[in-house]
C-alpha positions in Angstrom: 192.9 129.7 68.9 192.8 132.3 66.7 193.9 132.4 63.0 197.2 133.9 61.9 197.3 136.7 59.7 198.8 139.9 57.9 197.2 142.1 60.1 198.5 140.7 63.5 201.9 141.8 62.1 200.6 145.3 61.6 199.6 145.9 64.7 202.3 144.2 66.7 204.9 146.7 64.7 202.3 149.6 65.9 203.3 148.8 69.3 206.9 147.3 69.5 207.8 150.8 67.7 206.4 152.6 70.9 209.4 151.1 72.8 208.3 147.7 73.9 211.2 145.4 73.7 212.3 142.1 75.1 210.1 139.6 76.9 207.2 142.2 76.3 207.9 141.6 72.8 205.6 138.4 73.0 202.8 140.0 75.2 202.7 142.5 72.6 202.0 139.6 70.4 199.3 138.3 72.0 197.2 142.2 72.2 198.5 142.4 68.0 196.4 138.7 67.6 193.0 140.1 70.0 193.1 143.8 68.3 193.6 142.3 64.4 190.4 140.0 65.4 188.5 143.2 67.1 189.1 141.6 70.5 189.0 144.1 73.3 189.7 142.4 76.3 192.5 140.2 77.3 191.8 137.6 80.5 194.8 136.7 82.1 196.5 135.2 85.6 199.2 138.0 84.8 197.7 141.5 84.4 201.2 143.6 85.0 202.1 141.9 82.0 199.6 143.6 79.6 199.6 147.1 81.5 199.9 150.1 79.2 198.5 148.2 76.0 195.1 149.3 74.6 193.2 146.2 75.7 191.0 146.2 78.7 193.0 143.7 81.0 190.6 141.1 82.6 192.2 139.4 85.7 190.8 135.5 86.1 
């Protein structure tokens, strides 16, 4: 887990004011927490889910 803070909110507006909206709301959420922490890569079981966000998407 990954500490909260200010900058999370940062870059989470950065990309909900591109147009994401609804349930990708909270994916966008979880690439604002990796890219505030310089994280790059996001593993998940649901890659369609991060498509089109600047993380590399790492399917497990």
């Amino acid at each position: 887990m990954l500490p909260e803070n200010e900058l999370i909110f940062t870059e989470w507006k950065k990309l909900v004011l591109k147009g994401i909206k609804g349930k990708r709301a909270h994916d966008a959420r979880i690439v604002a927490n990796a890219l505030a922490h310089t994280i790059d890569s996001i593993a998940t079981l649901n890659p369609k889910d991060f498509e089109g966000f600047p993380v590399k998407i790492i399917t497990i």
